[in-house]
C-alpha atoms as an extended CHARMM CRD file, in Angstrom:
* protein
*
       227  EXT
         1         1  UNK       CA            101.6050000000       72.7250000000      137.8750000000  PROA      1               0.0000000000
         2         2  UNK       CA             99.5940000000       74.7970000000      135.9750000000  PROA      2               0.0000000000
         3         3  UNK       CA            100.3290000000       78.5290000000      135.6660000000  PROA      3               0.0000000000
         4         4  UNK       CA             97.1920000000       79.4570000000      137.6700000000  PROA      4               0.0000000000
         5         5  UNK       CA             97.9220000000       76.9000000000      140.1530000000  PROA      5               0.0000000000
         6         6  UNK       CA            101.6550000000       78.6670000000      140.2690000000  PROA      6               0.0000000000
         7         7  UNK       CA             99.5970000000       82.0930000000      141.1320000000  PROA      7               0.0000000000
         8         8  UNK       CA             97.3750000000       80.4140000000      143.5050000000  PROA      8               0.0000000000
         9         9  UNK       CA            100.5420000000       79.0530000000      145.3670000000  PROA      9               0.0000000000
        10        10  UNK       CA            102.1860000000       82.5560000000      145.4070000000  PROA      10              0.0000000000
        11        11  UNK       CA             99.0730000000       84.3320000000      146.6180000000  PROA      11              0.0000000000
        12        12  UNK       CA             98.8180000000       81.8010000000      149.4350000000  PROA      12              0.0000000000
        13        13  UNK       CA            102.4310000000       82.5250000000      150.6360000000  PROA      13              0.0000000000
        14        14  UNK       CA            102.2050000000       86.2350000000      150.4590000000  PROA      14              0.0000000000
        15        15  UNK       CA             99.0770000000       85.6530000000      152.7340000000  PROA      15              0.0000000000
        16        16  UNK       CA            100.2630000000       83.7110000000      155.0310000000  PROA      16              0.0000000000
        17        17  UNK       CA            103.7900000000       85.9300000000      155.1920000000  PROA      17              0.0000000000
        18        18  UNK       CA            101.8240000000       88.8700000000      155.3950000000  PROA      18              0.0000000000
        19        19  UNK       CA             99.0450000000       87.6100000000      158.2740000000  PROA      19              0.0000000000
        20        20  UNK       CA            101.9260000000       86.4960000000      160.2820000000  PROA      20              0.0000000000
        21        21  UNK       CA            103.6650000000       89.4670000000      160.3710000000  PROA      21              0.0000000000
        22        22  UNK       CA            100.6400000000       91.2180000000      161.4880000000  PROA      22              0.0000000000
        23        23  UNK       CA             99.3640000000       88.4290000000      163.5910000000  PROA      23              0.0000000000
        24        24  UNK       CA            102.5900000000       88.8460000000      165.7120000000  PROA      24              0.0000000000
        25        25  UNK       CA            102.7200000000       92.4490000000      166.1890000000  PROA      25              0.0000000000
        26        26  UNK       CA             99.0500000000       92.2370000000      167.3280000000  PROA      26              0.0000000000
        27        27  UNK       CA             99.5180000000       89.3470000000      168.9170000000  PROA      27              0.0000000000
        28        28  UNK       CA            102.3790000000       89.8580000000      171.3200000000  PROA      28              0.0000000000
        29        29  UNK       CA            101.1030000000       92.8400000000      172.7990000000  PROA      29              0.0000000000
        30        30  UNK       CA             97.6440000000       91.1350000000      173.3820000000  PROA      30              0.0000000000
        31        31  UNK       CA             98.9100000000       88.0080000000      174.8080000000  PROA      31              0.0000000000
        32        32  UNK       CA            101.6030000000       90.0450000000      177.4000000000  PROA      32              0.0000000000
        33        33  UNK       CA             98.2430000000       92.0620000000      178.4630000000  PROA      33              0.0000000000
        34        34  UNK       CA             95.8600000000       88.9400000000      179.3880000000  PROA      34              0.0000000000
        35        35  UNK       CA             99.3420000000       87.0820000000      181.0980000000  PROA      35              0.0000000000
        36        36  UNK       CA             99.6470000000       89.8770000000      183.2700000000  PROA      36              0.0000000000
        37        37  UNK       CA             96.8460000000       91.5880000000      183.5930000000  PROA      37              0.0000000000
        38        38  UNK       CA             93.8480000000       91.2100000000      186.2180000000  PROA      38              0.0000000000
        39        39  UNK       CA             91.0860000000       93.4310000000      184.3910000000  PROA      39              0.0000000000
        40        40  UNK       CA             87.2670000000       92.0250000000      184.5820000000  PROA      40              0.0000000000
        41        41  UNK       CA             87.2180000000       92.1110000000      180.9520000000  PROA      41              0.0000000000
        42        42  UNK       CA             90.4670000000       89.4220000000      180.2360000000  PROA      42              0.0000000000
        43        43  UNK       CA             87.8400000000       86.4430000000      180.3860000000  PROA      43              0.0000000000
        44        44  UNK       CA             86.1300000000       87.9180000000      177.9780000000  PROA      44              0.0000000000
        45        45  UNK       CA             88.8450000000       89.4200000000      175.8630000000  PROA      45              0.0000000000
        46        46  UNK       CA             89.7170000000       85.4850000000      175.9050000000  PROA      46              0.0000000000
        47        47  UNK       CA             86.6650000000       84.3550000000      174.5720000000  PROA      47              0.0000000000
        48        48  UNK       CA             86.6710000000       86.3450000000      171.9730000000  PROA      48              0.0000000000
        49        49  UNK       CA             90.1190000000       85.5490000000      170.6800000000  PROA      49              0.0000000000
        50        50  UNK       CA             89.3220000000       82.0100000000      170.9180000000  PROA      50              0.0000000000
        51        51  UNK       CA             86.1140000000       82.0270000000      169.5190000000  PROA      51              0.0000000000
        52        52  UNK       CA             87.3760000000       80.9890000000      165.8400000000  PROA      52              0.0000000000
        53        53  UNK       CA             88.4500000000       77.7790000000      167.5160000000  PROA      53              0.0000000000
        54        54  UNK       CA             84.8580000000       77.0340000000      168.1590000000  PROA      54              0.0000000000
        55        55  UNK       CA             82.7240000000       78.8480000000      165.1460000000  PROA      55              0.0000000000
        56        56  UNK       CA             82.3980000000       77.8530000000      161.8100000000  PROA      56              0.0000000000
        57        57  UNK       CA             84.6160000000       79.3110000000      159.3150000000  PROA      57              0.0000000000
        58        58  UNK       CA             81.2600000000       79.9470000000      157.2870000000  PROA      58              0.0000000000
        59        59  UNK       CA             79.7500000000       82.3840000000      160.4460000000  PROA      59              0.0000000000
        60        60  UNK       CA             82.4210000000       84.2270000000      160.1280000000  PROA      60              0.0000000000
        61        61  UNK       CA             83.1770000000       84.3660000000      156.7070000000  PROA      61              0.0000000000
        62        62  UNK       CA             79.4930000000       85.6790000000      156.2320000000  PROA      62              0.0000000000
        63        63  UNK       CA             79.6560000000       87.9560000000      158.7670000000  PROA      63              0.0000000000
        64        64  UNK       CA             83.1690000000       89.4810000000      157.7070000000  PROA      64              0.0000000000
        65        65  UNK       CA             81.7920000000       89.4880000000      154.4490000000  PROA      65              0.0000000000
        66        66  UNK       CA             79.1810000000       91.9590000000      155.5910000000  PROA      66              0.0000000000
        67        67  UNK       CA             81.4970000000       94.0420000000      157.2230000000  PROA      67              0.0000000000
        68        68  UNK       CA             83.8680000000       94.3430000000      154.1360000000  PROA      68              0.0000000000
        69        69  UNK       CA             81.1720000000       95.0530000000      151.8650000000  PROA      69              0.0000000000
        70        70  UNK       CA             80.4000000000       98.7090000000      150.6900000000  PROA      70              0.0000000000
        71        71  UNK       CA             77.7670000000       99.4310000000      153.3090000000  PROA      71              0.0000000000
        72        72  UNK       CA             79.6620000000       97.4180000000      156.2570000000  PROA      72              0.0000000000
        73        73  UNK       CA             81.2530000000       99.3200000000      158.8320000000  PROA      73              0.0000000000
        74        74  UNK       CA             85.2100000000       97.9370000000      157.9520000000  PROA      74              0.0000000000
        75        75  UNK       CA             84.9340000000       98.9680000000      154.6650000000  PROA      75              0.0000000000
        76        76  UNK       CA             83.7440000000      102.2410000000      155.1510000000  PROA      76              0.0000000000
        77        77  UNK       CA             86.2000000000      103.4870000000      157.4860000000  PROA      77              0.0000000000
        78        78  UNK       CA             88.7320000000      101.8570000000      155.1530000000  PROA      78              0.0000000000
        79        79  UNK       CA             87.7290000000      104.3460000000      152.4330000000  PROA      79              0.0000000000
        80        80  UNK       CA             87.2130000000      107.3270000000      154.6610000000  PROA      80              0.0000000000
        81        81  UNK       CA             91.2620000000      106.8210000000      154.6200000000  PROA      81              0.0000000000
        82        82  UNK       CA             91.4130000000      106.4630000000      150.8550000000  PROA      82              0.0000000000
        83        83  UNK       CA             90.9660000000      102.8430000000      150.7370000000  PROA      83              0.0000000000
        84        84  UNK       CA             89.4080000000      100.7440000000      147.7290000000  PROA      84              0.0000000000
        85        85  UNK       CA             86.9520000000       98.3310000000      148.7300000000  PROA      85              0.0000000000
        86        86  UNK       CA             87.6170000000       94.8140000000      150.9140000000  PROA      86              0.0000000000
        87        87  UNK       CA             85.2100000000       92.5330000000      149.8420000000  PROA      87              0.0000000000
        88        88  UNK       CA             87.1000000000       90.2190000000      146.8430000000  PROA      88              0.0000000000
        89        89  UNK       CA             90.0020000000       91.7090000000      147.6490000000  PROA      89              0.0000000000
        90        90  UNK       CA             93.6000000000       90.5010000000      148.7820000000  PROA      90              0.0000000000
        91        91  UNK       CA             93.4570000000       93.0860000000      151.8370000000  PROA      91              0.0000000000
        92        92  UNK       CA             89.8380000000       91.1810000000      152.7610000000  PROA      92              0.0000000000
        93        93  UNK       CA             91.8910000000       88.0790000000      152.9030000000  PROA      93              0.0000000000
        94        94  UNK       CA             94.2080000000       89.3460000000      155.4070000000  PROA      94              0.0000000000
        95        95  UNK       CA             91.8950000000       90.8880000000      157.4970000000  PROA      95              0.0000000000
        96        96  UNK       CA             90.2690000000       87.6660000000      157.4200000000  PROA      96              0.0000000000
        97        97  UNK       CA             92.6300000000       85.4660000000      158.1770000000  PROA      97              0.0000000000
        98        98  UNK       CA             94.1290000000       87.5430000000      160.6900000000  PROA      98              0.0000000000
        99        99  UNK       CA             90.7960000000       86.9900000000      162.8470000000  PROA      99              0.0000000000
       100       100  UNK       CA             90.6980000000       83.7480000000      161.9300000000  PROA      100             0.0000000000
       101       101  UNK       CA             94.3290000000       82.6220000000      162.9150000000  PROA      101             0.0000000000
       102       102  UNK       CA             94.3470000000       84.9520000000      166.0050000000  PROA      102             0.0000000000
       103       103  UNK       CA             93.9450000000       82.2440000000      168.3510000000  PROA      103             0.0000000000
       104       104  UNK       CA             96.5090000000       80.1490000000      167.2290000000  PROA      104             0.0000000000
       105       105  UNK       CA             99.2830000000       82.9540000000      167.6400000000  PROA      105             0.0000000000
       106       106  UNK       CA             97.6430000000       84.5390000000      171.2680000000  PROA      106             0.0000000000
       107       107  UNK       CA             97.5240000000       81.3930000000      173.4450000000  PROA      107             0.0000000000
       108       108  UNK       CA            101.3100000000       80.1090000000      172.8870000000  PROA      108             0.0000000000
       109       109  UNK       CA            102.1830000000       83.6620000000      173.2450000000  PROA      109             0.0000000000
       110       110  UNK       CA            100.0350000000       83.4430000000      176.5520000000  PROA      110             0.0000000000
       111       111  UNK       CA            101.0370000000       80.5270000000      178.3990000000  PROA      111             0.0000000000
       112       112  UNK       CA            105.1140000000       81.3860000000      177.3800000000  PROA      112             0.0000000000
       113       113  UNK       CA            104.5640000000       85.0170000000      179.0270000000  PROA      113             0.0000000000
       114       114  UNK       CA            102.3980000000       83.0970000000      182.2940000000  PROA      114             0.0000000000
       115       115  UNK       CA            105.5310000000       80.7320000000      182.3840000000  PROA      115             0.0000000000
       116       116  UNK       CA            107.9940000000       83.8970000000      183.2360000000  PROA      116             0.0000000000
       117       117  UNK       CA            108.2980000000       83.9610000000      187.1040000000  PROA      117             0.0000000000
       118       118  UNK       CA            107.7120000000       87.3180000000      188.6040000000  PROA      118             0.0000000000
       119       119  UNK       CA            111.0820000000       87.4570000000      190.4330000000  PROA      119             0.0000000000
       120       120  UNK       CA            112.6000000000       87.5090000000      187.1530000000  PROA      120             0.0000000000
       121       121  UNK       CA            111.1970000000       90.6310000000      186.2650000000  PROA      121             0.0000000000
       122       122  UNK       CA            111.8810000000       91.7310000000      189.5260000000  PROA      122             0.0000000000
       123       123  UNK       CA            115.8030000000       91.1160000000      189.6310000000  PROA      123             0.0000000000
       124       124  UNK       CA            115.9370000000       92.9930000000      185.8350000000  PROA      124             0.0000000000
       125       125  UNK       CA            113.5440000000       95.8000000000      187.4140000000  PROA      125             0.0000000000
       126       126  UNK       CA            116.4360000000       95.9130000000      190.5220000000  PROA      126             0.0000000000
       127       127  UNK       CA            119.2470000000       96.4460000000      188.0150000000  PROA      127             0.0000000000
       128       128  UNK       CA            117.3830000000       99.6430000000      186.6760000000  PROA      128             0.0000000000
       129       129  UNK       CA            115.9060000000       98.0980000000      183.5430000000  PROA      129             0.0000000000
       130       130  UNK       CA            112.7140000000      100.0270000000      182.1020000000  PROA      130             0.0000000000
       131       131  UNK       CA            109.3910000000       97.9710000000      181.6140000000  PROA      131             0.0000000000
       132       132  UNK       CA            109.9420000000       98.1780000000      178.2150000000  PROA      132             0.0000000000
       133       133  UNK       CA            113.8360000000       97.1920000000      178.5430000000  PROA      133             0.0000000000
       134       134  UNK       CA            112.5830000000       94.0450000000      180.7390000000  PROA      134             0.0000000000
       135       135  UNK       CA            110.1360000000       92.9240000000      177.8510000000  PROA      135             0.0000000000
       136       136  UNK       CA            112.4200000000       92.5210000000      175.3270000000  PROA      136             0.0000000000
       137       137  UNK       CA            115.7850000000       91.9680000000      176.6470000000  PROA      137             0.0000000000
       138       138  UNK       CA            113.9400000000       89.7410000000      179.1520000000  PROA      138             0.0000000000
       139       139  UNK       CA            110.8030000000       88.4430000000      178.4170000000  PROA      139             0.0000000000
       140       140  UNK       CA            111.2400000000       87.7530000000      174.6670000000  PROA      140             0.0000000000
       141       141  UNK       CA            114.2140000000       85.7760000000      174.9690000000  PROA      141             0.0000000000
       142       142  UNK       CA            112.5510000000       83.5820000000      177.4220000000  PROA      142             0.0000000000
       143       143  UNK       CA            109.5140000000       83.6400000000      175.3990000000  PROA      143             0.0000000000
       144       144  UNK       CA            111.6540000000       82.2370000000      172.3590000000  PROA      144             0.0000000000
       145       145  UNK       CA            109.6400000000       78.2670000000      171.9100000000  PROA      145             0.0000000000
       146       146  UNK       CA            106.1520000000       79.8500000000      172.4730000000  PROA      146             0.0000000000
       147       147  UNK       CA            107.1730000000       82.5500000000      169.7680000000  PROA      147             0.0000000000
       148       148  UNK       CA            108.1500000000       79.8500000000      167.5660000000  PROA      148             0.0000000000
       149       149  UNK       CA            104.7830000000       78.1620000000      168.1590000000  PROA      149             0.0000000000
       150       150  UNK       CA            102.9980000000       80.6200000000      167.5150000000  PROA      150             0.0000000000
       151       151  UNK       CA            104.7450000000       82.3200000000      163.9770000000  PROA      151             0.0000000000
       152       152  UNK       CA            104.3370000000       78.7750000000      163.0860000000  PROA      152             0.0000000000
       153       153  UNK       CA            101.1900000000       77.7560000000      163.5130000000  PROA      153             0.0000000000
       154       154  UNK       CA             99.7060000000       81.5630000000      162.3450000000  PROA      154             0.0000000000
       155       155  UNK       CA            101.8000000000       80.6790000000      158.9420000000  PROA      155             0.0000000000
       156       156  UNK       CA            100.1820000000       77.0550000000      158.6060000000  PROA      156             0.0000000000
       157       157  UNK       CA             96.9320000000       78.0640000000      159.6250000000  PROA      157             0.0000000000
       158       158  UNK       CA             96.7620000000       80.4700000000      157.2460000000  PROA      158             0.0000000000
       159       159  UNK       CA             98.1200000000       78.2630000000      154.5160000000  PROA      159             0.0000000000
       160       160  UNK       CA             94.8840000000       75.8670000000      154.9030000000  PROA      160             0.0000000000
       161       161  UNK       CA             92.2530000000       78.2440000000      155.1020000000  PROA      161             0.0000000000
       162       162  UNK       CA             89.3290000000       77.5740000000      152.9440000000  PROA      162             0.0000000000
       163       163  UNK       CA             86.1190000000       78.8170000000      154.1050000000  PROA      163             0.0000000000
       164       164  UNK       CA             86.6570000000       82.3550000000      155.9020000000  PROA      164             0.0000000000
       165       165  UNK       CA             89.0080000000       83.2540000000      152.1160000000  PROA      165             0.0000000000
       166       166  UNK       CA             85.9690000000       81.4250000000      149.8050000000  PROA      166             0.0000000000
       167       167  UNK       CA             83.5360000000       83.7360000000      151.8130000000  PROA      167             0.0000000000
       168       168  UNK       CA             85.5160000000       86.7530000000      152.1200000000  PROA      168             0.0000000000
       169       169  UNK       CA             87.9220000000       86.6710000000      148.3990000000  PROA      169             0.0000000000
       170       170  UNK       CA             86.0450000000       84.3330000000      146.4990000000  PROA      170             0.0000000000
       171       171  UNK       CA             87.8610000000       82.4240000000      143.9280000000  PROA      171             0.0000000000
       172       172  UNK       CA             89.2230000000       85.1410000000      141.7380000000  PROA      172             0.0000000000
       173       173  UNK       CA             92.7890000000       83.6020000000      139.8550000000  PROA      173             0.0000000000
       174       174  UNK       CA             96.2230000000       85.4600000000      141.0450000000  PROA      174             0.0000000000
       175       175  UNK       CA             94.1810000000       87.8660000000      143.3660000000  PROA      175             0.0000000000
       176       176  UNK       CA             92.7130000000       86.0710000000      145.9070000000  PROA      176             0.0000000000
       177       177  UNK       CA             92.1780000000       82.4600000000      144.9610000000  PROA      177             0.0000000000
       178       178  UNK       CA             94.9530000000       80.5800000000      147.2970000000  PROA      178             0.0000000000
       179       179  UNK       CA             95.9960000000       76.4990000000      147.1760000000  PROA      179             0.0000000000
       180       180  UNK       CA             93.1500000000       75.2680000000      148.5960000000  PROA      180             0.0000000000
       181       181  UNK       CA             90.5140000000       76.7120000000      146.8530000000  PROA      181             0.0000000000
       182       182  UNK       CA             92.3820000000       75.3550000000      143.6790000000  PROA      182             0.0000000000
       183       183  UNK       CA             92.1430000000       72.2190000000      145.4250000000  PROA      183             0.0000000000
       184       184  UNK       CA             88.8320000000       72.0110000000      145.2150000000  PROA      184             0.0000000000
       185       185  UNK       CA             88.2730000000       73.6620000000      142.0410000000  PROA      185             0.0000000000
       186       186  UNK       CA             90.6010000000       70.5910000000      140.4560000000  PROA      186             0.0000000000
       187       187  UNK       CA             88.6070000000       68.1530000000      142.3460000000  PROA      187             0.0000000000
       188       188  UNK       CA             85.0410000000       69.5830000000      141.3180000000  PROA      188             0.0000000000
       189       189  UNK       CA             86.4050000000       69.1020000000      137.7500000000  PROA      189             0.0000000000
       190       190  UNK       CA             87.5490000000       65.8550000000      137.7480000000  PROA      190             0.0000000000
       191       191  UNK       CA             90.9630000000       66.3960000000      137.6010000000  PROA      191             0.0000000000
       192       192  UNK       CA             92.5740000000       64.0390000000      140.0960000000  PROA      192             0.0000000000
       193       193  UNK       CA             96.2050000000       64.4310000000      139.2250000000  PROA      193             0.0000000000
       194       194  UNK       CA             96.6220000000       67.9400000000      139.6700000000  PROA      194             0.0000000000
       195       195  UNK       CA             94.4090000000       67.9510000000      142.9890000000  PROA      195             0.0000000000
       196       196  UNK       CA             97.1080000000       65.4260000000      144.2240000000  PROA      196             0.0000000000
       197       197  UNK       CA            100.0480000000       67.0970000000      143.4390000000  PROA      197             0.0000000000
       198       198  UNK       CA             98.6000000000       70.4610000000      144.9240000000  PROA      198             0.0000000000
       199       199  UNK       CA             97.4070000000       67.8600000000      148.2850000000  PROA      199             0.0000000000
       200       200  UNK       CA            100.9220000000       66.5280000000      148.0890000000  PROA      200             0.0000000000
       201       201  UNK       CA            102.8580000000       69.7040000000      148.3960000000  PROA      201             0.0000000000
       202       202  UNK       CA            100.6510000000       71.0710000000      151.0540000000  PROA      202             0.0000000000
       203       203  UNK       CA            101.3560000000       67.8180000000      153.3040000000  PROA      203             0.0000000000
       204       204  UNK       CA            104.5880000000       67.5660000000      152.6740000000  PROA      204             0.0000000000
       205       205  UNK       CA            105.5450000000       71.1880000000      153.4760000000  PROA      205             0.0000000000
       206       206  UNK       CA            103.0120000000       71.0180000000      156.3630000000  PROA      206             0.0000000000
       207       207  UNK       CA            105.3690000000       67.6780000000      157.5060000000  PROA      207             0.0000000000
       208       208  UNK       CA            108.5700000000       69.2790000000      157.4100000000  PROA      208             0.0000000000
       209       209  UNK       CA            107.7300000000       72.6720000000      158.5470000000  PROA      209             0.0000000000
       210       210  UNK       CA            106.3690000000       70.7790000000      161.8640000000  PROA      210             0.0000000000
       211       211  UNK       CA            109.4930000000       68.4780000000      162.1090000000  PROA      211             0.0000000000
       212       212  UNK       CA            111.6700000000       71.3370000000      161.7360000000  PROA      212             0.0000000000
       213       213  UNK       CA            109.8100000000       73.4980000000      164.7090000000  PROA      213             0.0000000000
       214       214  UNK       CA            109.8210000000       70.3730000000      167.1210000000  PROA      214             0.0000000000
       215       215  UNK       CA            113.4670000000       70.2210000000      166.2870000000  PROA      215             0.0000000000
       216       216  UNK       CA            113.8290000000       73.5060000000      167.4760000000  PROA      216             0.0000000000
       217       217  UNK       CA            111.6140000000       73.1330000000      170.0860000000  PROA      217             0.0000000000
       218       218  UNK       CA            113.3740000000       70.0290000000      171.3790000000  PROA      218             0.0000000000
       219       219  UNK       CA            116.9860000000       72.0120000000      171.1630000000  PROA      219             0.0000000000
       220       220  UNK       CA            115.6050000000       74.5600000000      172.9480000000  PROA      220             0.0000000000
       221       221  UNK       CA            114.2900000000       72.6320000000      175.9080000000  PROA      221             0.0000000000
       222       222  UNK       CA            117.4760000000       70.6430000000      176.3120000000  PROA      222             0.0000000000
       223       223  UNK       CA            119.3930000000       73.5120000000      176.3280000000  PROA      223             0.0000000000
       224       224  UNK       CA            117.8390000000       74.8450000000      179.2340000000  PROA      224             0.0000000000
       225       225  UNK       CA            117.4290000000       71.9000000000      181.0430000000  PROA      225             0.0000000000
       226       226  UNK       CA            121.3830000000       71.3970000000      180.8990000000  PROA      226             0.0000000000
       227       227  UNK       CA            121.1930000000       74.9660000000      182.3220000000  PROA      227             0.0000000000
């Protein structure tokens, strides 16, 4: 690997590291409020979380791009707190890929937290536990495979992103150009053998990240069938 390819490979894990961090804490709160909640506005609080699934990468790298430019309405509140720019930036990236990834983190947070029967609330709620005491000491726990899902596919979503980052970071080396836009930089070039080992790693990793989640998964289910 080339040194540049080395940088692109460390700004792709501090991405994803970073977006799923932030994807979780925005995520868990989110997905407990449409599981529970019975507001006129959840179907389309849905839709919009999902709507990545269905749109382009391109849409909304372009329109993100707009936003995070000097004139757009993210990047100007940004600086009114002393911010630099977005646009080209490593921050862009995450806000990006945040959005982008959201739906892959909110639904398996979703349908774990539907899952929880009420009367299980109920008996912690008898035994004088707090809402907030119930959610973690209850509803976490029980919520363990779908938070599994959904750290890991917000971390390997975010490790294949190419056209919301392209739109958003560009291809700038060790700031915001990530694997897969030096993926296709080696390929536009001609240079095969590089573009494989780059390909290689990705699938591999991809592979036994997977295998080792289904693992867990699988653990986890026995376990509490056996219960």
């Amino acid at each position: 690997m080339t040194p540049q390819d080395l940088d692109a490979l460390l700004v792709t894990l501090r991405l994803a590291l970073t977006s799923t961090v932030i994807l979780l804490l925005l995520g868990i709160p989110l997905a407990w409020w449409l599981a529970r909640t019975r507001c006129r506005l959840k179907t389309a609080v849905e839709a919009m979380v999902a709507l990545p699934l269905v749109l382009p990468p391109t849409v909304l790298g372009f329109y993100l791009l707009i936003a995070l430019s000097a004139n757009g309405v993210l990047a100007g509140f940004w600086q009114a707190l002393g911010g630099t720019g977005l646009a080209f930036t490593f921050s862009g990236l995450v806000i990006g890929s945040v959005l982008y990834s959201m739906p892959f983190v909110v639904q398996p947070l979703q349908n774990a937290f539907s899952s929880i029967e009420e009367r299980t609330l109920e008996a912690a709620s008898t035994l004088r536990a707090s809402p907030l005491d119930r959610f973690f000491s209850v509803v976490l726990p029980l919520s363990r495979s779908g938070l599994i899902t959904a750290a890991t596919l917000g971390f390997a979503h975010t490790m294949g992103e190419f056209g919301v980052v392209l739109m958003i970071g560009g291809n700038i080396p060790g700031q915001t150009q990530v694997l897969s836009i030096a993926i296709y930089d080696h390929v536009e070039s001609l240079e095969y053998d590089q573009a494989h080992l780059l390909s290689a790693g990705l699938l591999v990793f991809s592979f036994c990240l997977l295998f080792l989640i289904y693992a867990m998964l699988g653990r986890t289910n026995s376990k509490g069938l056996d219960r």
